[in-house]
SELUM-670098 format. One line per field, with one value per residue (C-alpha): residue in three letters; residue number from 1; x, y, z. Coordinates in steps of 0.1 Angstrom, whole numbers, plus 5000, padded with zeros to 4 digits. Layout:
N
r	[ALA | ...];
k	[NUM | ...];
xx	[X | ...];
yy	[Y | ...];
zz	[Z | ...];
END
This chain:
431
r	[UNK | UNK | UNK | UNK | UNK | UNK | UNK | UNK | UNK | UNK | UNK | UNK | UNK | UNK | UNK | UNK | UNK | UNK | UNK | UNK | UNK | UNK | UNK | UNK | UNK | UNK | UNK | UNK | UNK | UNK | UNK | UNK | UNK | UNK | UNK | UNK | UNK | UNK | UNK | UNK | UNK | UNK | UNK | UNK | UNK | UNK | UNK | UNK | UNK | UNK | UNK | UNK | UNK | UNK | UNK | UNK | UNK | UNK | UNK | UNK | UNK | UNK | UNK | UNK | UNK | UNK | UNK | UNK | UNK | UNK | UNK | UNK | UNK | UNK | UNK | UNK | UNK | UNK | UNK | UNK | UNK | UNK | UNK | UNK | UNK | UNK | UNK | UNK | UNK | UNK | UNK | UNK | UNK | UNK | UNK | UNK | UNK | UNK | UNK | UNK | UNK | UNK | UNK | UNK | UNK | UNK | UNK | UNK | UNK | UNK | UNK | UNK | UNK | UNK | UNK | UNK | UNK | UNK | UNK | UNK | UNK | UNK | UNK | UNK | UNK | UNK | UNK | UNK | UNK | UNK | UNK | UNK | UNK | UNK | UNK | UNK | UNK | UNK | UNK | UNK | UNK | UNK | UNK | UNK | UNK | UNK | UNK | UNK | UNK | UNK | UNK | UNK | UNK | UNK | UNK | UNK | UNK | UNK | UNK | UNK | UNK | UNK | UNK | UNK | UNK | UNK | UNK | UNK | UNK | UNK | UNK | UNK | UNK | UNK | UNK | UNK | UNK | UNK | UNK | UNK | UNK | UNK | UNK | UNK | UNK | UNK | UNK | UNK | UNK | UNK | UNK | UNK | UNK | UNK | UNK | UNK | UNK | UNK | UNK | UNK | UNK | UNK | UNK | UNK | UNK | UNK | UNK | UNK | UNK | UNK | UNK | UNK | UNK | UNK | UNK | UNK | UNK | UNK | UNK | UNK | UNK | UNK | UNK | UNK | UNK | UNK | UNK | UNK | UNK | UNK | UNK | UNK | UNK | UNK | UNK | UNK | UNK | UNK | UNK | UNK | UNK | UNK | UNK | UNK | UNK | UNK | UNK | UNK | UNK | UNK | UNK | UNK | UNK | UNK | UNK | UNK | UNK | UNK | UNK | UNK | UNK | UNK | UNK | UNK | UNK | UNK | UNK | UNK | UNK | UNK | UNK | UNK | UNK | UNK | UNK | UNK | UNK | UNK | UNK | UNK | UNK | UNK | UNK | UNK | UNK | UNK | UNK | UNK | UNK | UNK | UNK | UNK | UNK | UNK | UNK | UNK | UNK | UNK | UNK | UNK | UNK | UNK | UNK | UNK | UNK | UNK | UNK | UNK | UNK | UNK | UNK | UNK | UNK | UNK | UNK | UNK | UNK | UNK | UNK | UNK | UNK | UNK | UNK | UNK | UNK | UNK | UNK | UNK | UNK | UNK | UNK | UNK | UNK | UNK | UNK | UNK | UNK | UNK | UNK | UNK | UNK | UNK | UNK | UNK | UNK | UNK | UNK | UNK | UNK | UNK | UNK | UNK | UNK | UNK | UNK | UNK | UNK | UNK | UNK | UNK | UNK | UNK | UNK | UNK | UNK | UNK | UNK | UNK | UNK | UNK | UNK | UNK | UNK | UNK | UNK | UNK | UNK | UNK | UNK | UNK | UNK | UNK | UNK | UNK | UNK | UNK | UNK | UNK | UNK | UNK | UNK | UNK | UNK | UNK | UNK | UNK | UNK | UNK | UNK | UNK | UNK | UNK | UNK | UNK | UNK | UNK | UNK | UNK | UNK | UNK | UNK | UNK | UNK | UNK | UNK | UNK | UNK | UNK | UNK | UNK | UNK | UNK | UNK | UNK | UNK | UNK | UNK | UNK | UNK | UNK | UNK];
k	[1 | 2 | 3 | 4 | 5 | 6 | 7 | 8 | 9 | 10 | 11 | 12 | 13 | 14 | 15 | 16 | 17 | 18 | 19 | 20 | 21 | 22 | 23 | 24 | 25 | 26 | 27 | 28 | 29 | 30 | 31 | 32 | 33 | 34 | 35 | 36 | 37 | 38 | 39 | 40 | 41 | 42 | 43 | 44 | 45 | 46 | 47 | 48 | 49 | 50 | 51 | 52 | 53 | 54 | 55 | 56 | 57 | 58 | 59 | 60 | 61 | 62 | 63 | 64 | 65 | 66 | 67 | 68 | 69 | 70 | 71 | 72 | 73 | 74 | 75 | 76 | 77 | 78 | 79 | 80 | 81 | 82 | 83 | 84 | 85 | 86 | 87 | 88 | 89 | 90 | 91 | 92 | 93 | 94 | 95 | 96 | 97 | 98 | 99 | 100 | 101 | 102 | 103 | 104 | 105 | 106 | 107 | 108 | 109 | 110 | 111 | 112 | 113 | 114 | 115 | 116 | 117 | 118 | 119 | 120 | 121 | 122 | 123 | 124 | 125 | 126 | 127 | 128 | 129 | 130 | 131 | 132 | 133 | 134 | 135 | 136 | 137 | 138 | 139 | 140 | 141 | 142 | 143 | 144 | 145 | 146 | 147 | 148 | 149 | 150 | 151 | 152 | 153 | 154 | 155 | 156 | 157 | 158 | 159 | 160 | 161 | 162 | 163 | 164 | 165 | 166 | 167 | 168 | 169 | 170 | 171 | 172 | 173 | 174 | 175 | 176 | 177 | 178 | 179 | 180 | 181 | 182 | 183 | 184 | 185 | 186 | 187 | 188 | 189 | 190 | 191 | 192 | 193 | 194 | 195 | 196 | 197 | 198 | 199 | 200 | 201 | 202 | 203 | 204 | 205 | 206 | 207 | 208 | 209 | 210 | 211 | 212 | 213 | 214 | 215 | 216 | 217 | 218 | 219 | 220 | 221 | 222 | 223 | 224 | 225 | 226 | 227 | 228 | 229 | 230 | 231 | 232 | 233 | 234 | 235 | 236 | 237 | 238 | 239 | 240 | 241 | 242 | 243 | 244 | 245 | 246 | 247 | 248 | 249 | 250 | 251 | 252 | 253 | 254 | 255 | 256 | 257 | 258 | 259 | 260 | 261 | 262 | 263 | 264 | 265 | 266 | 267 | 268 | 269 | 270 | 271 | 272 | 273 | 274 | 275 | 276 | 277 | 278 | 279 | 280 | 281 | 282 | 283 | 284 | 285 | 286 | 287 | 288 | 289 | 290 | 291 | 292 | 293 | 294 | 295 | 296 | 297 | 298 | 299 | 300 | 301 | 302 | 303 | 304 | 305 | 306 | 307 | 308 | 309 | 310 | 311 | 312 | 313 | 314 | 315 | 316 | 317 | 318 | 319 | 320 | 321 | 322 | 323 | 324 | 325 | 326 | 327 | 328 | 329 | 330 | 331 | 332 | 333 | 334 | 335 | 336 | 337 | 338 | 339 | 340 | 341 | 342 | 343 | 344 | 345 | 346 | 347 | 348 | 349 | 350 | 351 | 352 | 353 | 354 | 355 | 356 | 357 | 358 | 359 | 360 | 361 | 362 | 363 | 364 | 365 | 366 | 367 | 368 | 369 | 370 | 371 | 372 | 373 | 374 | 375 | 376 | 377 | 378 | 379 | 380 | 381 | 382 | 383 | 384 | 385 | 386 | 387 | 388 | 389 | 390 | 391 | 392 | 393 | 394 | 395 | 396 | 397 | 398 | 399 | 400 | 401 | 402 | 403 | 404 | 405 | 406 | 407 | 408 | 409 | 410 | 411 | 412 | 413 | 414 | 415 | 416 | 417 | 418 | 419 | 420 | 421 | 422 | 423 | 424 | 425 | 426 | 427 | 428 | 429 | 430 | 431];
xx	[5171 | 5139 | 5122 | 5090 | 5114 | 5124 | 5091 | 5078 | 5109 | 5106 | 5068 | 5055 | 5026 | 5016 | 5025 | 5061 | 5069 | 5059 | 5075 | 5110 | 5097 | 5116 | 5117 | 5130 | 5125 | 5120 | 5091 | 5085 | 5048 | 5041 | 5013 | 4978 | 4964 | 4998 | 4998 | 5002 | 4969 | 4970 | 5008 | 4990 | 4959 | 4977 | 5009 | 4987 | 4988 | 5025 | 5022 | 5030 | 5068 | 5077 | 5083 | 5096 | 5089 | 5085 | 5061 | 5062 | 5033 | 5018 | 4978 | 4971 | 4937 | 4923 | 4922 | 4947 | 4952 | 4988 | 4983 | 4941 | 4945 | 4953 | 4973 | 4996 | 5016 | 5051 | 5048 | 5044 | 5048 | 5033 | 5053 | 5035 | 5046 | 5009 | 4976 | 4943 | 4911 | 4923 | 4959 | 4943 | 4919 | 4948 | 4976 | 4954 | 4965 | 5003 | 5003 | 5007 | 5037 | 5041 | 5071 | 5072 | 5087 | 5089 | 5076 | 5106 | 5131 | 5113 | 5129 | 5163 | 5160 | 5141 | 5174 | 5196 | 5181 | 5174 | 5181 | 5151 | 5148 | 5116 | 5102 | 5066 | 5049 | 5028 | 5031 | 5015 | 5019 | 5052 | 5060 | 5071 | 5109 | 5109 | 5094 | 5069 | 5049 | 5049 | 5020 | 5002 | 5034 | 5070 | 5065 | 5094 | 5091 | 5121 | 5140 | 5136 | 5131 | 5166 | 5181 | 5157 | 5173 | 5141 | 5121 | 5088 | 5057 | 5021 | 5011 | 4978 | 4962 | 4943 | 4967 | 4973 | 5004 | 5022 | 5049 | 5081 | 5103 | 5081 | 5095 | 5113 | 5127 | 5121 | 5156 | 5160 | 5126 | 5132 | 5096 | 5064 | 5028 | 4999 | 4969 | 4944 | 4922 | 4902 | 4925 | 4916 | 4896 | 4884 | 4851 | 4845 | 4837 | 4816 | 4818 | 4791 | 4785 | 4812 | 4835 | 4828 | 4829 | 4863 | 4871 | 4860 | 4880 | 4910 | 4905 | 4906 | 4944 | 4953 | 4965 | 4963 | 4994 | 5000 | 5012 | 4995 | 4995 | 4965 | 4949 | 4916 | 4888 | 4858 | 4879 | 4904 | 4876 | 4856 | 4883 | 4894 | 4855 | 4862 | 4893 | 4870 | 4872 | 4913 | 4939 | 4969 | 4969 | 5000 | 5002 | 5029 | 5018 | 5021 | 4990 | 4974 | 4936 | 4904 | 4897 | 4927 | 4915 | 4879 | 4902 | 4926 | 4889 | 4876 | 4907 | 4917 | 4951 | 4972 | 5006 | 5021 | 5035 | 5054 | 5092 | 5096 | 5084 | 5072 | 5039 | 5037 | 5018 | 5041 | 5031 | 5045 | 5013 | 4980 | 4947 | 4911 | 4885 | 4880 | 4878 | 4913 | 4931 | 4916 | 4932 | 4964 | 4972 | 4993 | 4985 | 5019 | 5010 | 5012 | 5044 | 5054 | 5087 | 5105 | 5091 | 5126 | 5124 | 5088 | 5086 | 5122 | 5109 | 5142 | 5130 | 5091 | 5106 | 5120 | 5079 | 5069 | 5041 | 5037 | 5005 | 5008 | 4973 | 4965 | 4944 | 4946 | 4931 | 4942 | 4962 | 4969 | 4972 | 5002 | 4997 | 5012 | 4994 | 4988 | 4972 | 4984 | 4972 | 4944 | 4969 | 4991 | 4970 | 4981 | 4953 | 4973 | 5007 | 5030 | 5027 | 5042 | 5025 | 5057 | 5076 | 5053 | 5044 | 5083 | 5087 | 5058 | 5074 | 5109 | 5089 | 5087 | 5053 | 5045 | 5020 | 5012 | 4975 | 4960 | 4923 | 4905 | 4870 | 4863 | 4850 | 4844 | 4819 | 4786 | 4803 | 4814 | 4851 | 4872 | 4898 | 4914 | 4929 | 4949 | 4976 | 4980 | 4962 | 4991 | 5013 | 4997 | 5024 | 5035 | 5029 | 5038 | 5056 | 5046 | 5075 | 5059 | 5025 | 5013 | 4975 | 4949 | 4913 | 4881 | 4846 | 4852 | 4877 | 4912 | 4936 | 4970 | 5000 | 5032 | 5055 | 5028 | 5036 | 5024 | 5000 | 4987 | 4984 | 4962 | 4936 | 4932 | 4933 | 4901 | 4887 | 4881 | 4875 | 4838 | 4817 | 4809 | 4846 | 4862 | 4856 | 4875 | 4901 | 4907 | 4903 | 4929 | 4953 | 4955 | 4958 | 4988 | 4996 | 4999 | 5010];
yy	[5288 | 5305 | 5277 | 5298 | 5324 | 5300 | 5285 | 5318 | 5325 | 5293 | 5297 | 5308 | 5307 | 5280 | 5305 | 5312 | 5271 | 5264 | 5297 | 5273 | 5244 | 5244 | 5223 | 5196 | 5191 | 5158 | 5164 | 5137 | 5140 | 5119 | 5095 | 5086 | 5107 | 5119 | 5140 | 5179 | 5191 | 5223 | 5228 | 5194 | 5212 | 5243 | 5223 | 5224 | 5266 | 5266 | 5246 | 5274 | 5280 | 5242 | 5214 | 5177 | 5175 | 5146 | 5141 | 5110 | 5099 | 5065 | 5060 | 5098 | 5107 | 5131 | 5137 | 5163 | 5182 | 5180 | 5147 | 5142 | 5172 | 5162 | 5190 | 5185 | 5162 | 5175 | 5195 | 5171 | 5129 | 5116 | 5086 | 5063 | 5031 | 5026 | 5031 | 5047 | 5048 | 5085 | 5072 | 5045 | 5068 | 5095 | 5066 | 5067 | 5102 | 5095 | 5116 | 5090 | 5061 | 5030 | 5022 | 4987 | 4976 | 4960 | 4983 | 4976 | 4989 | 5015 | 5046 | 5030 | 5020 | 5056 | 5071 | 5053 | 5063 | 5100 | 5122 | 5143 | 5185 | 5187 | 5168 | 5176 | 5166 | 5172 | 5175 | 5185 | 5220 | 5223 | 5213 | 5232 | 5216 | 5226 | 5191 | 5184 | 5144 | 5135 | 5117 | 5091 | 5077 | 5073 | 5041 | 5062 | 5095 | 5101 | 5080 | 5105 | 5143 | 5133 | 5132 | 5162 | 5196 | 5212 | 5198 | 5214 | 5204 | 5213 | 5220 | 5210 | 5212 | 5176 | 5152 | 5131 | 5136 | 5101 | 5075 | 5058 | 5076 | 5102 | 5132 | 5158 | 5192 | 5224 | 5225 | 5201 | 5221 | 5244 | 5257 | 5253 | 5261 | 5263 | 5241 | 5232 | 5210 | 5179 | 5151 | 5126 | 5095 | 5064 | 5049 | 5017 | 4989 | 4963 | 4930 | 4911 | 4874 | 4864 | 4884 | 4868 | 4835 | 4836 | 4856 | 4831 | 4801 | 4823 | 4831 | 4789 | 4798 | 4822 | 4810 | 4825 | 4844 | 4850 | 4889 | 4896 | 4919 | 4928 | 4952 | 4972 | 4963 | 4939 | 4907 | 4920 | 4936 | 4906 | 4889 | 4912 | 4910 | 4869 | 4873 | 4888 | 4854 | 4851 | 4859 | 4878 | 4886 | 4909 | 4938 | 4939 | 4955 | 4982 | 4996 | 5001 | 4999 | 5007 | 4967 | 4967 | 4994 | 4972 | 4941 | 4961 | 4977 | 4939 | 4930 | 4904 | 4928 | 4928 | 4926 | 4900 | 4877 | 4891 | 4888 | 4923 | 4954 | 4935 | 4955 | 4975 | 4977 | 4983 | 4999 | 5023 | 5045 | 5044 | 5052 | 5053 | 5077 | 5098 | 5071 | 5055 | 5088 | 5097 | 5059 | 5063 | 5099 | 5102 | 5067 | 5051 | 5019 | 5024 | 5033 | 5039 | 5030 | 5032 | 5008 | 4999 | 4987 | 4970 | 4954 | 4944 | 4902 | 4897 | 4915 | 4906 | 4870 | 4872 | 4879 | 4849 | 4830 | 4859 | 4857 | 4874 | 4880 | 4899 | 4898 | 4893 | 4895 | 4862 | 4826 | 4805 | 4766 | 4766 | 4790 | 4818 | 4853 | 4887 | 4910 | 4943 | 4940 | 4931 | 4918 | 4944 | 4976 | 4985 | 4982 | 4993 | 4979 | 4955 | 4971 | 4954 | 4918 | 4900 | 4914 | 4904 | 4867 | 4861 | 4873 | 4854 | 4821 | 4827 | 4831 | 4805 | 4792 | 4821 | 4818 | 4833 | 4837 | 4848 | 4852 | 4862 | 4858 | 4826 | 4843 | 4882 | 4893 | 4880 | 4844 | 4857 | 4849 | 4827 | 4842 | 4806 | 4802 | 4781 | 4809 | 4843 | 4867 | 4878 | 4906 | 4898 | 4909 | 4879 | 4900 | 4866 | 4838 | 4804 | 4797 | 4821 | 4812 | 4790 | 4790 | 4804 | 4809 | 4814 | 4814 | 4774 | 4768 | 4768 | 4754 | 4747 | 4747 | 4751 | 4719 | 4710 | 4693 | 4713 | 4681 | 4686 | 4724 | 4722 | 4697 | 4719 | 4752 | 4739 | 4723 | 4764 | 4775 | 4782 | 4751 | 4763 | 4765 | 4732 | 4710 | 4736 | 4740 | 4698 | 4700 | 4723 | 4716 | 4683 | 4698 | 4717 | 4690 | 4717 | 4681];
zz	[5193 | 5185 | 5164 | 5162 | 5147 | 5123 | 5116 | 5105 | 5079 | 5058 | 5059 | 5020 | 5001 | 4973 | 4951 | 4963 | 4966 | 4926 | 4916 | 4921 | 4901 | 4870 | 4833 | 4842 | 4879 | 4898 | 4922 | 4949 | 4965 | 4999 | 4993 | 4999 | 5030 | 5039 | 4999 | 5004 | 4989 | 4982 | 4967 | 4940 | 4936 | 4920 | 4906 | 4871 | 4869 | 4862 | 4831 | 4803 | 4819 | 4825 | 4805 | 4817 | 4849 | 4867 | 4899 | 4914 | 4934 | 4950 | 4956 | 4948 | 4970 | 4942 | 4904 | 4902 | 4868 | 4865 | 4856 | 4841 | 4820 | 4788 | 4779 | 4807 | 4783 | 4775 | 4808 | 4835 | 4832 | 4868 | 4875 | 4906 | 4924 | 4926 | 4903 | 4913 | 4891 | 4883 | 4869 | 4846 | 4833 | 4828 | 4813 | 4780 | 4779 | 4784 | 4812 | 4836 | 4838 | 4862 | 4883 | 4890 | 4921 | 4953 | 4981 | 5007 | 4976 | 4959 | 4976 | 4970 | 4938 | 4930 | 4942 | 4927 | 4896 | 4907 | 4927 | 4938 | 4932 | 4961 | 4983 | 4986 | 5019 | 5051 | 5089 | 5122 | 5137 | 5153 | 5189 | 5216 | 5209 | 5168 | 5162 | 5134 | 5128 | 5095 | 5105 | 5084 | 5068 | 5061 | 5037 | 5016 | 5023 | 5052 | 5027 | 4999 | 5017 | 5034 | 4997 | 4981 | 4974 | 4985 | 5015 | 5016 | 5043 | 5042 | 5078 | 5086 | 5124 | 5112 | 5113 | 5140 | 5154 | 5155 | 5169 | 5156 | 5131 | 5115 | 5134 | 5114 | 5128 | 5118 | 5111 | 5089 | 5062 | 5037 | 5034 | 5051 | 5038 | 5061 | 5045 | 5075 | 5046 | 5060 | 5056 | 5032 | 5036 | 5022 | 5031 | 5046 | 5018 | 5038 | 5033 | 5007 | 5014 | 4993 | 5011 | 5047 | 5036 | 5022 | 5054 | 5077 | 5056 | 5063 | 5096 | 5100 | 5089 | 5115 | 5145 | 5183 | 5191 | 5149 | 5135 | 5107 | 5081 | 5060 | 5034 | 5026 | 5007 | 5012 | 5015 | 5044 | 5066 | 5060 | 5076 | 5101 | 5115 | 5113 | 5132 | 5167 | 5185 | 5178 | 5210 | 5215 | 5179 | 5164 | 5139 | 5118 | 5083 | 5054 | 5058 | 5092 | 5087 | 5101 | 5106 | 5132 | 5152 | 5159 | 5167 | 5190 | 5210 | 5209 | 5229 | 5198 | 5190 | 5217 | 5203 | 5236 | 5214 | 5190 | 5189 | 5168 | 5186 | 5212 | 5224 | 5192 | 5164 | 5132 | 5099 | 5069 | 5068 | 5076 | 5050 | 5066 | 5083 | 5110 | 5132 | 5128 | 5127 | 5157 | 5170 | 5161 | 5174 | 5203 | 5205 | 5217 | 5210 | 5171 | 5152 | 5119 | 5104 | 5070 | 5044 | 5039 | 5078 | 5081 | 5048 | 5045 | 5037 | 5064 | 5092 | 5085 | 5085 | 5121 | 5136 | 5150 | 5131 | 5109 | 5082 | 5053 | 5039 | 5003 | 4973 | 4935 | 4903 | 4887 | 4894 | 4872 | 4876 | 4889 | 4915 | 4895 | 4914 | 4895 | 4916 | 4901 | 4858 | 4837 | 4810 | 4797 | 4813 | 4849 | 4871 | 4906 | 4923 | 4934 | 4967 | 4996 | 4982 | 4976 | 5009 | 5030 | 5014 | 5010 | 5045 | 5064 | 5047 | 5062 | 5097 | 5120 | 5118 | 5088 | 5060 | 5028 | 5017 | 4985 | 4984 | 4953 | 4936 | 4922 | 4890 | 4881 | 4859 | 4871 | 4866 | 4832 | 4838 | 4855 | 4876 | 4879 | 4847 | 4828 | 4819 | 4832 | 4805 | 4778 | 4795 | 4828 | 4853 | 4877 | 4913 | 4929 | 4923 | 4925 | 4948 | 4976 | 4976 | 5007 | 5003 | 4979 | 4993 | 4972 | 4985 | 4973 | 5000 | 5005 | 4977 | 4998 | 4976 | 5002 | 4988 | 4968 | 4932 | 4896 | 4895 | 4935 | 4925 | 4896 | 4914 | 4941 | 4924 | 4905 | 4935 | 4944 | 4911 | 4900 | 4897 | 4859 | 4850 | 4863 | 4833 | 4810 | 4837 | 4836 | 4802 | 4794 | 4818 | 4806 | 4766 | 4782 | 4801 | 4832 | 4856];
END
């Protein structure tokens, strides 16, 4: 077969690809770096002939008018699995909608729900053999173009062409558009002081030999810089970040222990700059698998001392985590919090760490709190939280009593808050 043939008939112009969105349509974007920018930059134009349709997105990397116009109500509702700054500023609009769920299920449960009219994605340039990479992800996107009526790839010569299961053939695409836009990235947030100290108190927690998982954002990279003097350390994670790429050129990331792609570092996507694409392509040492695969709690579970390591917003006393809502108001996502925390506790040697500011605010509030603010969403439960870590220390609460909870939860919490945490706890009688 001619697959350059067959490259040139399915490719089309932006134009040509929203020319087939209809009222009514369920559009499916890839997410984060891997999201097809120039079919979302233009998605907004077609808004006079369309009304109803649905785009669902996770961690969108720009502001797109399809869903921060106003008047795009009635014409398109932007459903994500994960909120940005853009998406809470456009909610107030009711442009915008949340879909809660668990990162290892939300593909399946999306399709049992629905079954997808396009999958909107990207990819490298086509091999020599009809092969494209889709790249920087598959967290749910093989899961859903494989069910889509209409599979449709921006090509773009920037992405790194990648390992594991991201391949797709030519055969298997409907349409390709040519888009050869930098691909987007996020800058790196360094650590402040309070940042590295809770990074070092959980670095105490990670053993030599351990797979962890980890996230982005001061706390993480403050403790993937703490973790430079671990060995034989394992990646086995959602996200891969630029923090792994400095442990695996420091020699700390070598992936020898693991029982689970033994060698390999595992993740759904990866979100950074310049410097970690460049890491990961034709890097065989890095693949990318299905969320459905990686942060399945059961096969995260089977890694050998695997640490689970995330953030949140608020605990309560009894070691109740949100991480995803200021009360009622979606702040971001479940994410892949609770897969990996359930997951690390079913491994051999595993742990489950929550780290989190002792206070926000300059000191204003308390993020230790009696009660979860009302319509706070519970991320994580109680049951499948081993140890939270503030710049105060490290509260463990694996087997640990309501009573043992709430006197080392305040142990951590800010100095200025402890009386009023005693206090009410014992009003509540939280024991």
């Amino acid at each position: 077969m001619d697959y350059k043939e067959l490259y040139k008939r399915k490719l089309v112009s932006v134009e040509e690809v929203l020319s087939k969105i209809g009222s009514g349509d369920e559009i499916v974007s890839a997410m984060a770096a891997s999201e097809p920018q120039g079919i979302l930059s233009k998605l907004h134009t077609i808004k006079d002939r369309v009304n109803d349709v649905t785009v669902v997105v996770c961690l969108p990397m720009k502001d797109y008018d399809f869903f921060m116009d106003p008047s795009m109500k009635g014409h398109f509702l932007t459903e994500s699995w994960f909120y940005t700054a853009g998406l809470r500023e456009a909610h107030k609009h009711g442009t915008v909608s949340f879909i809660p769920n668990h990162l290892h299920l939300a593909s399946t449960k999306r399709l049992h729900y629905r079954k997808p009219r396009f999958f909107l994605g990207t990819a490298t340039p086509m091999d020599k053999h009809g092969y494209l990479s889709l790249s920087l992800g598959i967290t749910y996107e093989k899961d859903i173009l494989e069910n889509a009526d209409y599979v449709v790839l921006e090509i773009n010569e920037n992405l790194p062409r990648t390992y594991g299961d991201t391949q797709i053939h030519i055969s298997e695409v409907d349409f390709v558009v040519e888009n050869h836009a930098p691909v987007p990235e996020i800058p790196i947030v360094e650590p402040n002081e309070k940042d590295k100290i809770i990074g070092n108190y959980i670095a105490e927690l990670v053993e030599d030999g351990s797979t962890i998982q980890l996230g982005i954002g001061g706390i993480p990279n403050a403790v993937a810089k703490a973790l430079l003097n671990k060995k034989d350390l394992g990646i086995h994670t959602e996200m891969f970040t630029e923090g792994m790429v400095d442990l695996f050129e420091a020699g700390v990331i070598t992936n020898k222990k693991k029982t689970l792609w033994k060698g390999k570092s595992i993740a759904t996507f990866a979100l950074g700059t310049k410097k970690l694409y460049d890491f990961i392509d034709d890097n065989m040492g890095v693949e990318f698998q299905r969320g459905a695969v990686v942060n399945d709690p059961y096969v995260i579970g089977q890694n050998y001392k695997m640490v689970s390591i995330n953030t949140a917003l608020q605990v309560d006393l009894t070691g109740q985590v949100c991480s995803e809502s200021l009360g009622i108001r979606q702040f971001s996502g479940t994410g892949g919090q609770a897969d990996t925390a359930v997951g690390a506790q079913i491994s051999k040697g595993g742990k489950s760490i929550i780290a989190l500011y002792s206070s926000v605010k300059n000191d204003a509030i308390s993020t230790i709190v009696p009660t979860l603010t009302e319509g706070a969403a519970v991320t994580l439960s109680r049951n499948d939280v081993d140890y939270i870590v503030t710049e105060y220390g490290i509260a463990e609460m694996r087997g640990r009593s309501i009573r043992d909870r709430v006197r080392n939860l305040i142990n951590i919490a800010h100095p200025k808050f402890r009386d009023e945490l005693r206090e009410k706890a014992k009003e509540l009688m939280i024991w």
